[in-house]
Each structure stands twice: as C-alpha cells, then as structure tokens.
Backbone as a printed PyTorch tensor [residue, N CA C, xyz], in Angstrom:
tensor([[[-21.1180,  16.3680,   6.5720],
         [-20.3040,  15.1760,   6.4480],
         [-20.4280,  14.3560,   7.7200]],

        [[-20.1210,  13.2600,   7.8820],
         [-20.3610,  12.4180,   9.0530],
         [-19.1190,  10.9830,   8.7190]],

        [[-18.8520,  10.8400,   9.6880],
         [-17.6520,   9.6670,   9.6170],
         [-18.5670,   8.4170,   9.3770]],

        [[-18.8640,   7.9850,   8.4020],
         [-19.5950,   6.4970,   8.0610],
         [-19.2330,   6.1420,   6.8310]],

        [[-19.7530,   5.2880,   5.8750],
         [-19.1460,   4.3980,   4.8090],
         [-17.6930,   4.0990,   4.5470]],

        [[-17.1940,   4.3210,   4.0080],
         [-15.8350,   3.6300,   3.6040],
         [-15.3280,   3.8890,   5.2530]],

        [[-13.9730,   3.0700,   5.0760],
         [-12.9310,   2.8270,   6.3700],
         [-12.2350,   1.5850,   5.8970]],

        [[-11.0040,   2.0110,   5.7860],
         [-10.1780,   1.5560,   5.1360],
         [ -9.4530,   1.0430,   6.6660]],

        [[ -8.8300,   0.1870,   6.9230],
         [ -7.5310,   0.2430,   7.8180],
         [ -6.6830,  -0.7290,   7.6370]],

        [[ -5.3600,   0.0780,   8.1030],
         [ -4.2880,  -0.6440,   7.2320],
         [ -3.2280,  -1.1990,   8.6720]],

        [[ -1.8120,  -1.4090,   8.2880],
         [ -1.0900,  -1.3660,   9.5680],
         [ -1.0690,  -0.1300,  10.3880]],

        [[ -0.4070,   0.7760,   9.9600],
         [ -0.4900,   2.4030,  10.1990],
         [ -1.2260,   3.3310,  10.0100]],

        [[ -2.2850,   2.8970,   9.0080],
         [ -3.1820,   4.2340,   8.6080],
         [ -4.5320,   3.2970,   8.5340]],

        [[ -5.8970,   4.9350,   8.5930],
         [ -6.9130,   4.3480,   8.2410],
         [ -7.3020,   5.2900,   7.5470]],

        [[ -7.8790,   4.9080,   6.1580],
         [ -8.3840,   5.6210,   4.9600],
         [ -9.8970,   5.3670,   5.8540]],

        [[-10.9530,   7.0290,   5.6960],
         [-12.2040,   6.8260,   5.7630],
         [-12.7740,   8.3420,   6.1100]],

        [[-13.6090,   8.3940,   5.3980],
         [-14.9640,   9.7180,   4.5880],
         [-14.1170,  10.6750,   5.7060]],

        [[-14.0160,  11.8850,   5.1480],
         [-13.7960,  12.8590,   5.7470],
         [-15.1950,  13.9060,   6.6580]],

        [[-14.5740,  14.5170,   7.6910],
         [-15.7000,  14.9490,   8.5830],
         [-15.8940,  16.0780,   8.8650]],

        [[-16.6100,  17.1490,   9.7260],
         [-16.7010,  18.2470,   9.5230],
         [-15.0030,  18.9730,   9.8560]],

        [[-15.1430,  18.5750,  11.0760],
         [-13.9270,  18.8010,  11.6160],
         [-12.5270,  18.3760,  11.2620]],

        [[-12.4170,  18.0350,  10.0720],
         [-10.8000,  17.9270,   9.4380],
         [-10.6990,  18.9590,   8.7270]],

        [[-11.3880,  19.8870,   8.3000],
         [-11.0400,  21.3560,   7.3280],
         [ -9.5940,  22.1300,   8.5040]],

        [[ -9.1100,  21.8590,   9.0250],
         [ -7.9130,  22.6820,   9.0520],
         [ -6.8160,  21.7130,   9.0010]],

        [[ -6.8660,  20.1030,   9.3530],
         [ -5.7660,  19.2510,   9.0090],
         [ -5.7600,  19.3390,   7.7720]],

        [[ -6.9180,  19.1020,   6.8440],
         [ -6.9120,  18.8080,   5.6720],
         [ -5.9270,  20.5680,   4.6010]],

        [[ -6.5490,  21.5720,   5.6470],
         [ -5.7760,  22.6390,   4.8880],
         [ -4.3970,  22.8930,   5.0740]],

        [[ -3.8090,  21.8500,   6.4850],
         [ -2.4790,  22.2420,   6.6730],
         [ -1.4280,  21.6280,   5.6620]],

        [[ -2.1800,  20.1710,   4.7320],
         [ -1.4910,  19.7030,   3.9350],
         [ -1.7640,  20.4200,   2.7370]],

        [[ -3.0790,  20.7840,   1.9790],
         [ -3.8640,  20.8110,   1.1210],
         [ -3.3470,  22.6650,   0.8410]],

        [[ -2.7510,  23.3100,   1.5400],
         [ -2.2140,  24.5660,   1.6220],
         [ -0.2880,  24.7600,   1.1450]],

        [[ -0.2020,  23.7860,   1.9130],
         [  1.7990,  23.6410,   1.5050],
         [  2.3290,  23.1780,   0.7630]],

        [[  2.9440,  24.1920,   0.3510],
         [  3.8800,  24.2670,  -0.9980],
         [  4.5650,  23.2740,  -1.5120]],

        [[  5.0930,  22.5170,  -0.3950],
         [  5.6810,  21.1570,  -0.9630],
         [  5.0370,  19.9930,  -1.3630]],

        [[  3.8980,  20.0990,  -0.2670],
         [  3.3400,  19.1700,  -0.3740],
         [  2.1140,  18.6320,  -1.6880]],

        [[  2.1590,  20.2980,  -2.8740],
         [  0.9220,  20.6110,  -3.7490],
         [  2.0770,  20.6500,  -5.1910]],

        [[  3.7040,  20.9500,  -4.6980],
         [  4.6870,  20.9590,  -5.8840],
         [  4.5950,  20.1200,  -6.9750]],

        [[  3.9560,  18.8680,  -6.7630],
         [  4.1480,  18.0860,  -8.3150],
         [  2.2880,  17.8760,  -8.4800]],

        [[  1.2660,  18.8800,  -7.7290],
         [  0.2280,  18.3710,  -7.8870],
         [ -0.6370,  18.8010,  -8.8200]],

        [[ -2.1240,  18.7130,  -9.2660],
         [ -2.2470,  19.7900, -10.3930],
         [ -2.9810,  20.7280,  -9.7780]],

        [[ -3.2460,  21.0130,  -8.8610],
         [ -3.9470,  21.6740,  -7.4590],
         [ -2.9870,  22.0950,  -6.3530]],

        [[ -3.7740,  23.2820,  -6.1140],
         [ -2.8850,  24.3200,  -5.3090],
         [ -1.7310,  24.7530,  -5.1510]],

        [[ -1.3040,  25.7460,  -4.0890],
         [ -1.9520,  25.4870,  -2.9340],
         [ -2.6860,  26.0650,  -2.7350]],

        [[ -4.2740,  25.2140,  -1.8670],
         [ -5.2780,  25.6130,  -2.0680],
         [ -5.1500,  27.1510,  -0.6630]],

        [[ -6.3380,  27.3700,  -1.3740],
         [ -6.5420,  28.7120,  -0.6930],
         [ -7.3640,  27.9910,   0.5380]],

        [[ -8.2670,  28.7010,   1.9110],
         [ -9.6460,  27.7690,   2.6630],
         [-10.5930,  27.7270,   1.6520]],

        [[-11.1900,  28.7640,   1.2610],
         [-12.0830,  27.9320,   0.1000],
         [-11.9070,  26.9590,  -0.8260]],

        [[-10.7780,  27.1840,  -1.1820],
         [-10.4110,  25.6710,  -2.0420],
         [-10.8930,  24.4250,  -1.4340]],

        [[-10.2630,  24.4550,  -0.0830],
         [-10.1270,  23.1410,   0.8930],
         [-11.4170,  23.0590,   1.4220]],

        [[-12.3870,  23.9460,   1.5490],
         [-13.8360,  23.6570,   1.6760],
         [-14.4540,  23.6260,   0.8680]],

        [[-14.1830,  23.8400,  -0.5170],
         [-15.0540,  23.4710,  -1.7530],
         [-14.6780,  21.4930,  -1.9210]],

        [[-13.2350,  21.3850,  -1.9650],
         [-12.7730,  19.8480,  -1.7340],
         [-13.5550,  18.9040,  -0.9410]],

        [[-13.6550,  19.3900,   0.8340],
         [-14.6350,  18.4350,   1.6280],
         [-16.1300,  18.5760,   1.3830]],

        [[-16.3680,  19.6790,   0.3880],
         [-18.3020,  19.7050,   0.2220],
         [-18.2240,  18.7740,  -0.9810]],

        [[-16.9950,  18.6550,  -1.8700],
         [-17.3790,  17.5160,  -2.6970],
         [-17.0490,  16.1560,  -2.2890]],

        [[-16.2330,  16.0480,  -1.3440],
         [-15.7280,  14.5950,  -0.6970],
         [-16.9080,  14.6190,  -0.0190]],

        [[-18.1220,  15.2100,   0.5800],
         [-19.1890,  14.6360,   1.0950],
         [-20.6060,  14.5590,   0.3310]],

        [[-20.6660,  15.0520,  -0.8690],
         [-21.5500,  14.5230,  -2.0990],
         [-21.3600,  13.5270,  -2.7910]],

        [[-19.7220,  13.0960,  -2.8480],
         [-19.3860,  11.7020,  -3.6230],
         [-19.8920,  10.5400,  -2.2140]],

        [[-19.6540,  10.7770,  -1.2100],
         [-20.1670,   9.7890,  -0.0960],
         [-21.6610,   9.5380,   0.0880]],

        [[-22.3750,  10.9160,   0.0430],
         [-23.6040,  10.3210,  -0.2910],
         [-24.2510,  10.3200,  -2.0290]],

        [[-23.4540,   9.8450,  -2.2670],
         [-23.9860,   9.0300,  -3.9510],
         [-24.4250,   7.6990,  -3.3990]],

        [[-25.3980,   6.9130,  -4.4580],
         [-25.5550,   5.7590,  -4.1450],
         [-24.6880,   5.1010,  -5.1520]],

        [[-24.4830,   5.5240,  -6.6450],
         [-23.3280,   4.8910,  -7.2900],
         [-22.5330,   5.5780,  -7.3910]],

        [[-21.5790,   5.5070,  -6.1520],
         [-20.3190,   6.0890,  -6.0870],
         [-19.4300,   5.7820,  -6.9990]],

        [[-18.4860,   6.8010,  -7.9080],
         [-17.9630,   6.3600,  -8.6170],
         [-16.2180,   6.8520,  -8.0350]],

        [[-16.2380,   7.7640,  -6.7800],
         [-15.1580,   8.2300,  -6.3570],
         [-15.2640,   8.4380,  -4.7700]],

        [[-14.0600,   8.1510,  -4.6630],
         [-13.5400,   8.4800,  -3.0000],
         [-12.4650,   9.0490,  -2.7180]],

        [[-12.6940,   9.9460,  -2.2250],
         [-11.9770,  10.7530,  -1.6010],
         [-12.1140,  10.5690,   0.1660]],

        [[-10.7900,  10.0680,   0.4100],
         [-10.8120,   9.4320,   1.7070],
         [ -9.1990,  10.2070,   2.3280]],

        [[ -9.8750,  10.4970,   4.3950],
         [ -8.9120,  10.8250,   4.4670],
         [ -7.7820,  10.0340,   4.8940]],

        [[ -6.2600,  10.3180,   5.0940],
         [ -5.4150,   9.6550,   5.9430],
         [ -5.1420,   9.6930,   7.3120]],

        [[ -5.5180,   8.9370,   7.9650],
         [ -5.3220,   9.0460,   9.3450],
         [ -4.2720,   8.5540,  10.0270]],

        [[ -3.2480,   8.6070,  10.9370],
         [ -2.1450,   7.6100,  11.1780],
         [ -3.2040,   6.9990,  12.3640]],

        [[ -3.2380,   5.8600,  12.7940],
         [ -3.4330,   4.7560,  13.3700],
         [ -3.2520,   4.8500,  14.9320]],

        [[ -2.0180,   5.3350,  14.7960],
         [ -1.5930,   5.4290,  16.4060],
         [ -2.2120,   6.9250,  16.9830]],

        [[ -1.7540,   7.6640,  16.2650],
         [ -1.9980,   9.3350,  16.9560],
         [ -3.5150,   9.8380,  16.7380]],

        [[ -4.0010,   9.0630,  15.5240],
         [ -5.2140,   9.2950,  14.8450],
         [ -5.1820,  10.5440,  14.3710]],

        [[ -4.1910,  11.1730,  13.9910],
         [ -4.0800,  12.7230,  13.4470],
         [ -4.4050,  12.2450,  12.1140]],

        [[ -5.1300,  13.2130,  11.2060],
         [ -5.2740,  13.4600,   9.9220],
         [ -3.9960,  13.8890,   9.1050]],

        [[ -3.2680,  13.2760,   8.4870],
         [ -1.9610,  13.5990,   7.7060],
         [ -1.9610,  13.7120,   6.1140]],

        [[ -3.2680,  13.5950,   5.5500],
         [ -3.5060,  13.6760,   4.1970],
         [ -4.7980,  12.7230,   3.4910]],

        [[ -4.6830,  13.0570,   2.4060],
         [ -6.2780,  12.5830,   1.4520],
         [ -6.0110,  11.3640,   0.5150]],

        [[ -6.2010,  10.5150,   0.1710],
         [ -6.0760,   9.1220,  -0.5610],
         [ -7.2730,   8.5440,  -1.7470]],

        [[ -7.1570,   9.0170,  -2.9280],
         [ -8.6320,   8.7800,  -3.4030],
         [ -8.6090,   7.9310,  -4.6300]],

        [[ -9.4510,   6.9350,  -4.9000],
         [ -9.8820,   6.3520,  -5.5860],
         [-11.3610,   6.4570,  -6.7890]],

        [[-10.8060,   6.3160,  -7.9470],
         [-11.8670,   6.7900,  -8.4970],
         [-12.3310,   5.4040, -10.2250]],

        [[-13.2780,   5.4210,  -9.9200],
         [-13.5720,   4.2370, -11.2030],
         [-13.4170,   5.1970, -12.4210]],

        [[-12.7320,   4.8870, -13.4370],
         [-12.7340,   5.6920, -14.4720],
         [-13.6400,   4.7580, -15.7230]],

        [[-13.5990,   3.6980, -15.2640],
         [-14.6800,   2.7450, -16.2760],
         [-15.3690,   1.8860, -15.8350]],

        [[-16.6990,   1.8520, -15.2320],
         [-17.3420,   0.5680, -14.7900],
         [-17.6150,  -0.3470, -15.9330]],

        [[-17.8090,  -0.1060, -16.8650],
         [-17.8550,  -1.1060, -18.0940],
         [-16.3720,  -1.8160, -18.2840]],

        [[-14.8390,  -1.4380, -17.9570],
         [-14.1090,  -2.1520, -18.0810],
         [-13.2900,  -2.8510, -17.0150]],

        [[-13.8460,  -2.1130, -16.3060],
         [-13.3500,  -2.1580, -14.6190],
         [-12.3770,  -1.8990, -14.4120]],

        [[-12.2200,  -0.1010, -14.7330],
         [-10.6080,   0.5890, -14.6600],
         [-10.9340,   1.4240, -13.4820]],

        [[ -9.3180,   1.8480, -12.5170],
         [ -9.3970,   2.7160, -11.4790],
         [ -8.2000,   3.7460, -11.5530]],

        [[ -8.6870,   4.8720, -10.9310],
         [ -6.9010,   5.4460, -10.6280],
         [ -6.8150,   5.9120,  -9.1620]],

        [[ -5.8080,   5.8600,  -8.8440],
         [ -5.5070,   6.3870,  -7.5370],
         [ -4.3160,   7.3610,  -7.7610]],

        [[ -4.6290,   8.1350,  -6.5630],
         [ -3.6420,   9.2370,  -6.1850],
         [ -3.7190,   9.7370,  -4.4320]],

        [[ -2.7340,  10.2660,  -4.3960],
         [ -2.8920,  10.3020,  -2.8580],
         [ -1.5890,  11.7520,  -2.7510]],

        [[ -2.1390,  12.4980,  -1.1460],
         [ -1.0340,  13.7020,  -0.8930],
         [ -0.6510,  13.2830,   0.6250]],

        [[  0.2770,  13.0940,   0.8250],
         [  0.5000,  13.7160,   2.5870],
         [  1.1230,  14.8500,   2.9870]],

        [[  0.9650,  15.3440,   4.0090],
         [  1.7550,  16.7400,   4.6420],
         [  3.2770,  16.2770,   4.8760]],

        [[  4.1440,  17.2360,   4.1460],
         [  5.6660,  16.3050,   4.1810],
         [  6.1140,  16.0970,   6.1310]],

        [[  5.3670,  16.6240,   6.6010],
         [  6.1180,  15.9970,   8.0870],
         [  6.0770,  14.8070,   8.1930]],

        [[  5.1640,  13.9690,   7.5730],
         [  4.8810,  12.5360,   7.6760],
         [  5.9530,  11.6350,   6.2970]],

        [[  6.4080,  12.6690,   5.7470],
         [  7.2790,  11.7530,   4.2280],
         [  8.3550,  10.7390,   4.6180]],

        [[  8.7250,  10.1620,   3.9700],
         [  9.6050,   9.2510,   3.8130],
         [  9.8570,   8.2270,   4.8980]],

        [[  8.5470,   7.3380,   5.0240],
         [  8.3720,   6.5140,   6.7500],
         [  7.2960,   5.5030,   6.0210]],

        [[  7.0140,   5.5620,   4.6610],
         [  6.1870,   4.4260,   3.8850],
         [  4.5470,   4.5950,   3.8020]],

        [[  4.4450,   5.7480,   4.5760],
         [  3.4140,   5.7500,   4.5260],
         [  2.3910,   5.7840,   3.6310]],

        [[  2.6810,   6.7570,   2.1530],
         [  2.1380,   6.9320,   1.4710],
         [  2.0780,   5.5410,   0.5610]],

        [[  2.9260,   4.8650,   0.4250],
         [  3.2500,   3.4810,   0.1170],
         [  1.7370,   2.7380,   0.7990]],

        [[  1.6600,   2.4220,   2.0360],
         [  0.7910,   1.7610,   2.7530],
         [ -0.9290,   2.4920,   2.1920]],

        [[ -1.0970,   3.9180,   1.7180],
         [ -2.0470,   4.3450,   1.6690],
         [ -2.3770,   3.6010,   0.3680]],

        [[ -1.3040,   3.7220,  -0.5120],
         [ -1.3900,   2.8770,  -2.2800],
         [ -1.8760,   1.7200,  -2.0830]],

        [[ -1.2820,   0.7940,  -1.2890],
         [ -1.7400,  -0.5280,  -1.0640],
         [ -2.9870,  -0.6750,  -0.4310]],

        [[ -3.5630,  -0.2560,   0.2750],
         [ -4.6880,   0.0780,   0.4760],
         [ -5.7330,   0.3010,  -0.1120]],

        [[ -5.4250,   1.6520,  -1.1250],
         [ -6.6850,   1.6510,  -2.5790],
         [ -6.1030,   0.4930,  -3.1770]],

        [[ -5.4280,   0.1160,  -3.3330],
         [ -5.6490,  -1.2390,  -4.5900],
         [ -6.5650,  -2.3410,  -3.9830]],

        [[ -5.8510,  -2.8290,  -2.3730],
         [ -6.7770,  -3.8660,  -2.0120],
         [ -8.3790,  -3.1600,  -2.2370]],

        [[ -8.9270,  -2.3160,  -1.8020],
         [-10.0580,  -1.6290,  -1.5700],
         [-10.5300,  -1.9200,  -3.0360]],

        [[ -9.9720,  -1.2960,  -4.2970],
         [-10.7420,  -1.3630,  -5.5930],
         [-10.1930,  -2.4690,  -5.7470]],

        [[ -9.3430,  -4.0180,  -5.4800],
         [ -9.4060,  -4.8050,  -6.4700],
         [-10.4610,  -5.9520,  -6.2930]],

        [[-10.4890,  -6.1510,  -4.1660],
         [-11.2280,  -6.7280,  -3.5690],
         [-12.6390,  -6.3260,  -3.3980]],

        [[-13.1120,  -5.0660,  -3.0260],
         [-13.9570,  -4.9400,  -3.0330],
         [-14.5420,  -4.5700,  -4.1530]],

        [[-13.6570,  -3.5230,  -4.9050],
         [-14.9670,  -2.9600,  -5.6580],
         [-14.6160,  -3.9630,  -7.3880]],

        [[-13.7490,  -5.0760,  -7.0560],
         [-13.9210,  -5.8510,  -8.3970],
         [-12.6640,  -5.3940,  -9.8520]],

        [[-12.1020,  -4.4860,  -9.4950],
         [-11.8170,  -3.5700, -10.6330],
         [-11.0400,  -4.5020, -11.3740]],

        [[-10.1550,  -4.6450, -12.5210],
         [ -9.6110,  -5.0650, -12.8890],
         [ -7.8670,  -4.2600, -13.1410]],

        [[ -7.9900,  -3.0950, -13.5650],
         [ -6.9710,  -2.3680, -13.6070],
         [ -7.0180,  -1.3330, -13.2030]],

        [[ -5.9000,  -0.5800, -12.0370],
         [ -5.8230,   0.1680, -10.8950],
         [ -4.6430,   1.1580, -12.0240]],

        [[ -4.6150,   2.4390, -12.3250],
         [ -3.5240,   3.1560, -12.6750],
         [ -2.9820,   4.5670, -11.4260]],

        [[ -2.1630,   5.1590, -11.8400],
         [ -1.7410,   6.1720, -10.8620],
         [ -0.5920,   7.1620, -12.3780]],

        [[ -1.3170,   8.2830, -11.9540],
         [  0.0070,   8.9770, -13.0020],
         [  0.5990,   9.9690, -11.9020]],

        [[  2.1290,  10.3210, -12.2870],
         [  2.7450,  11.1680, -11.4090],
         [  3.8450,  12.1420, -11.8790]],

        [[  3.9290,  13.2890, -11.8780],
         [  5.1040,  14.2200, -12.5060],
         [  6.4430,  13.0190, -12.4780]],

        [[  6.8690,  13.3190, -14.1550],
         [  8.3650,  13.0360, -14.2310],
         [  9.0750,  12.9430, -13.2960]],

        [[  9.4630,  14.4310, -12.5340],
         [ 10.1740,  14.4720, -11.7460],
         [ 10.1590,  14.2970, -10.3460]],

        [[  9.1060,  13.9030, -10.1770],
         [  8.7360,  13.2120,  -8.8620],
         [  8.7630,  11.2120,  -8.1380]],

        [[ 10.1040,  11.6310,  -8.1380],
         [ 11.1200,  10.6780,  -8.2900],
         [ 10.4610,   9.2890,  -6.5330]],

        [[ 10.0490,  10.6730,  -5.7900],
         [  9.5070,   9.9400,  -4.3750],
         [  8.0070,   9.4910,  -4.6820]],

        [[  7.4360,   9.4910,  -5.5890],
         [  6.3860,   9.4890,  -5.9250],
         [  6.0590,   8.1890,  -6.7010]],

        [[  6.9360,   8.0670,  -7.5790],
         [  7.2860,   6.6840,  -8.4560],
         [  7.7820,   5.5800,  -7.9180]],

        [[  9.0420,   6.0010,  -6.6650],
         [  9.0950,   4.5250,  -5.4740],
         [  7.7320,   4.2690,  -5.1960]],

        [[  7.0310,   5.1370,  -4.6480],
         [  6.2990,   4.3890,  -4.0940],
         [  4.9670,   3.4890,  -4.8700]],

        [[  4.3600,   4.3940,  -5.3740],
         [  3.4290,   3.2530,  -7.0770],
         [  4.5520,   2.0150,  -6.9390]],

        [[  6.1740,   1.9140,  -7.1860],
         [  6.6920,   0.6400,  -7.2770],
         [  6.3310,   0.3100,  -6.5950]],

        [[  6.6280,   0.8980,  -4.7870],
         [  6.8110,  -0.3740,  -3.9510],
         [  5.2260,  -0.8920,  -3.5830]],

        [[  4.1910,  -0.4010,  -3.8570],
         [  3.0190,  -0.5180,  -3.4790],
         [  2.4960,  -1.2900,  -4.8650]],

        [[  3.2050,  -1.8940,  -5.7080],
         [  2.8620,  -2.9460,  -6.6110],
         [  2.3930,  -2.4990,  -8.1010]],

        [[  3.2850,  -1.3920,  -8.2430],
         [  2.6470,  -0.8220,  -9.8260],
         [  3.7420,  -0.5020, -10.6520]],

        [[  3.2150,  -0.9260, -12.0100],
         [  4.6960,  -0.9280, -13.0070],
         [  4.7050,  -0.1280, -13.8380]],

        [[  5.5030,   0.2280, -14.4740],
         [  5.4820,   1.6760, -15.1900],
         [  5.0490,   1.0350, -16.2740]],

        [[  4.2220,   2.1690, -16.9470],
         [  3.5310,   1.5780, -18.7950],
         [  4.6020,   2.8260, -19.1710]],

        [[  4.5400,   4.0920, -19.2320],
         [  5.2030,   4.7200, -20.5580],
         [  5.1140,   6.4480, -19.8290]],

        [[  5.5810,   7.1900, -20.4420],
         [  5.1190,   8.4330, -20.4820],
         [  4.1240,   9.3080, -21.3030]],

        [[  2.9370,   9.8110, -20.6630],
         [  2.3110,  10.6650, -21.9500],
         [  2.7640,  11.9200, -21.5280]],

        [[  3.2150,  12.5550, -22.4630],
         [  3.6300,  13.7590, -23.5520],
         [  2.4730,  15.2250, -23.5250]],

        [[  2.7790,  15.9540, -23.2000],
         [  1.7930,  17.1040, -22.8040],
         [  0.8900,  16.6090, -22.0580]],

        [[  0.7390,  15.7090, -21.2220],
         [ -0.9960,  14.8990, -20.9360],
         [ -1.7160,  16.0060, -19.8520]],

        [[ -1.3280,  16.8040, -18.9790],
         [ -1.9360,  17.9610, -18.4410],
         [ -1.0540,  19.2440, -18.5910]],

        [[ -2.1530,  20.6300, -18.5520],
         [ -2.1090,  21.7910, -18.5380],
         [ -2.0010,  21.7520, -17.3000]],

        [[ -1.2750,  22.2710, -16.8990],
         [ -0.8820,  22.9850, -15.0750],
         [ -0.2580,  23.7580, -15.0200]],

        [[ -0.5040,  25.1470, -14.4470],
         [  0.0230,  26.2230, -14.2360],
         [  0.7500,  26.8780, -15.1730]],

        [[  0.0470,  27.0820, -16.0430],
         [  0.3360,  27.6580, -17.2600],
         [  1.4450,  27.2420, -18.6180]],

        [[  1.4890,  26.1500, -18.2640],
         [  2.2260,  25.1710, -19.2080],
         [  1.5410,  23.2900, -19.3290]],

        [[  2.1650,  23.0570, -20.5300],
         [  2.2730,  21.7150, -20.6470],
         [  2.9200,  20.6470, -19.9020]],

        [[  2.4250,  19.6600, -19.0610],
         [  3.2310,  18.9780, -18.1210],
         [  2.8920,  17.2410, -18.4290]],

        [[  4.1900,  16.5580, -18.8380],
         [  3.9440,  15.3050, -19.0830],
         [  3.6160,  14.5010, -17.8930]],

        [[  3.3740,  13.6330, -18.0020],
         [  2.8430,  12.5640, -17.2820],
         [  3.5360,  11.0090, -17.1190]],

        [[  3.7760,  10.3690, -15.9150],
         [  4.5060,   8.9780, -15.7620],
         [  2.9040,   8.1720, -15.9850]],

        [[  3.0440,   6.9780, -16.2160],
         [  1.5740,   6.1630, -15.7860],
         [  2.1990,   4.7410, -15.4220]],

        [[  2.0880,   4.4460, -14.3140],
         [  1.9600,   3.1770, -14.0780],
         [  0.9790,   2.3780, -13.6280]],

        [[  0.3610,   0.9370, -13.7640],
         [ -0.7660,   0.7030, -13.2590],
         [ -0.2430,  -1.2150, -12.8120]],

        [[ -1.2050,  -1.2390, -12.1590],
         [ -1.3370,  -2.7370, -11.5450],
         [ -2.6400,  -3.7280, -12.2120]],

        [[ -2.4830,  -4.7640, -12.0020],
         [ -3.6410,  -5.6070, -12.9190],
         [ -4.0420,  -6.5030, -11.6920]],

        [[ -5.5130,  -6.8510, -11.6160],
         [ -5.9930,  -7.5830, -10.5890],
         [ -6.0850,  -8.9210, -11.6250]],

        [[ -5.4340, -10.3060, -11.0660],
         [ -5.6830, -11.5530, -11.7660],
         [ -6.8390, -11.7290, -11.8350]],

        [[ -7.6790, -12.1480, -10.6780],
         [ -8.6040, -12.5730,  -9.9340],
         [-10.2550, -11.6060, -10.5070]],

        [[-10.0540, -10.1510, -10.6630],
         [-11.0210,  -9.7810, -11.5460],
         [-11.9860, -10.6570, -12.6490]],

        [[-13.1210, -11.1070, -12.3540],
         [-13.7020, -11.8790, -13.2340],
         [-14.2450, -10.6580, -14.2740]],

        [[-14.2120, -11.9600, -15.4560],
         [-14.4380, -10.5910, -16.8330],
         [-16.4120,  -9.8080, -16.7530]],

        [[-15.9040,  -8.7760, -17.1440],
         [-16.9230,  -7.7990, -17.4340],
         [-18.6730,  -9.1880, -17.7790]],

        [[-19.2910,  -8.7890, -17.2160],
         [-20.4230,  -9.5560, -17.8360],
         [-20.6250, -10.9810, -17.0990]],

        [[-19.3810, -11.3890, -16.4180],
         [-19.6280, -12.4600, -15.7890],
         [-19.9780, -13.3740, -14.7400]],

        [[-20.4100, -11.5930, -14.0660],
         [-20.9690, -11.9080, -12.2940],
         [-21.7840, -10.6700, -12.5610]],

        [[-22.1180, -10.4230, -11.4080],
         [-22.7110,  -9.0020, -11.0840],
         [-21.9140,  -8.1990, -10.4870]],

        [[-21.0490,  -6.8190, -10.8280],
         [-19.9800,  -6.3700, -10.3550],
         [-20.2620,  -5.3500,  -9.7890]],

        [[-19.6170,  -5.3750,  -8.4490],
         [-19.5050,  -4.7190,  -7.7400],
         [-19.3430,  -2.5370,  -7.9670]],

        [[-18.7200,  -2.5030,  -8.9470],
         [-18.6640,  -1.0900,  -9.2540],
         [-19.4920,  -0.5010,  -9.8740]],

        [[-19.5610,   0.4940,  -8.8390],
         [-20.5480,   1.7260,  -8.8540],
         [-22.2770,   1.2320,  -8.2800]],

        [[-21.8030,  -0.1520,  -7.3950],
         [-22.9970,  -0.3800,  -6.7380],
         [-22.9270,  -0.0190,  -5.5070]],

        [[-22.8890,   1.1210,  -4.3140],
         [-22.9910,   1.0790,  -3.8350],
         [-24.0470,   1.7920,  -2.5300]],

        [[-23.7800,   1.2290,  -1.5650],
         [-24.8750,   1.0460,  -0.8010],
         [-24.7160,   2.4750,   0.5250]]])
C-alpha cells in the first residue's frame, strides 16, 4: 500500500488510501465492540483487519475503481480514527453508497458527520454520481443524525434486508440526490474512470 490517489480533506479530517502502517489504528477501531455493534462485520479478529487493508489496497490499484475504502485521519493530530468508504453501486445509473466507522473515543464531536459530507462532495463532484445512499441499523439512532445532518433523507425501511449474526436484521435507507448530475449518456462520466 502506499499513501497516493484519493485524499480527501475536510475541516477536521482527511479521507485518503490507507498505508502499511495503519494495521494497528485501523485494528484498534476495526476490533471494538462498540464500535462494530450495529455493523455487519466484526469484531474483526488481525486477520480480519489485514485481509480489509490487502483489499483497500487492490481497490486503489484498480484502474476502474469502483470502491474506496479510505482512511479517517483527524487533521490536527493526524491520528488514524477510522475508515470512510464509498462505493459505485451503478455506473450506468450513477448510484453510490457510503458508510463509515470511527473508534468511539472520537464519537459525538461531528466527526463522522464531516466524514459523510465528504463522500458525498467526493462522489457527487468528482465522481459525477447522481444518487449517494447510506443504510444503517434501526436502532442506531447516532447513526441516522448524522446521514441527516450530513444531508440525507430517509426513503423507508427494508425488512429482513441483511443476515448478521445469525439472524435477520432490517435496514434504515436514506439517500441524497445530486441536482447538478448530468443525465447518463450526456457527457462522458466520470465513474469508474479512473486514473
């Protein structure tokens, strides 16, 4: 892995490719219990969390990237505090989803908020998308502020929509719409071209 392509930066954080040397930040979040409670993953074991960065550094060197997995960095301390990823789920319609984890020492200070806003500018500006979604456990009540406050509206609930941990677990979905997205066919679009 090597710190190059994407780099995101925001007020507080900078989203960008994860490197050799984050496998133990990345496991201090990517390991805790709270922080994996509404996720459909872990807590990971180290192999987990090094099977994760050998695929966050095969999606980086794709040339049509269709996913990122990017880490969180805070800005000031430059500590690694969690993973932020974006993924095209349709280049033919120009759909995205995002999801994102932080290590709860960093919770409730907006951050994860600022990481949301971030993938949206990232897929609406750069990569063209037209519609950005995010799904999140029911009961993950801190999870749903923030999709709000980071500009996303609730569509509905799906109903069994993942198997996790040995049961059926519904699903929130909210998503955001880019105006400015020109329609499919009418430029040369940016997704899944990249360089």
């Amino acid at each position: 892995m090597r710190d190059s392509g994407i780099r995101l930066v925001g007020h507080r954080l900078i989203l960008r490719e994860f490197v050799d040397t984050d496998e133990n930040a990345v496991h201090a979040f990517a390991s805790h219990p709270l922080a994996t409670q509404f996720m459909t993953w872990g807590p990971n074991s180290v192999e987990d969390t090094r099977a994760f960065l050998r695929e966050a550094a095969a999606q980086a060197d794709t040339p049509t990237r269709t996913s990122f997995d990017l880490a969180v960095v805070d800005n000031e301390s430059r500590a690694l505090i969690g993973s932020a990823a974006l993924s095209i789920t349709s280049t033919e319609h120009r759909r995205g989803e995002i999801g994102y984890v932080l290590h709860p020492d960093v919770w409730s200070k907006g951050l994860a908020t600022e990481a949301a806003r971030t993938l949206l500018q990232f897929g609406f500006t750069t990569l063209g998308l037209r519609r950005i979604a995010a799904t999140c456990h029911p009961d993950n009540r801190a999870s749903s502020r923030v999709l709000e406050k980071a500009g996303l509206v609730l569509e509905g609930r799906m109903r069994s929509h993942l198997w996790v941990r040995g049961a059926w677990r519904d699903s929130l979905i909210y998503a955001a719409i880019s105006d400015t997205a020109p329609a499919p066919g009418a430029e040369e679009s940016p997704v899944g071209n990249r360089d």
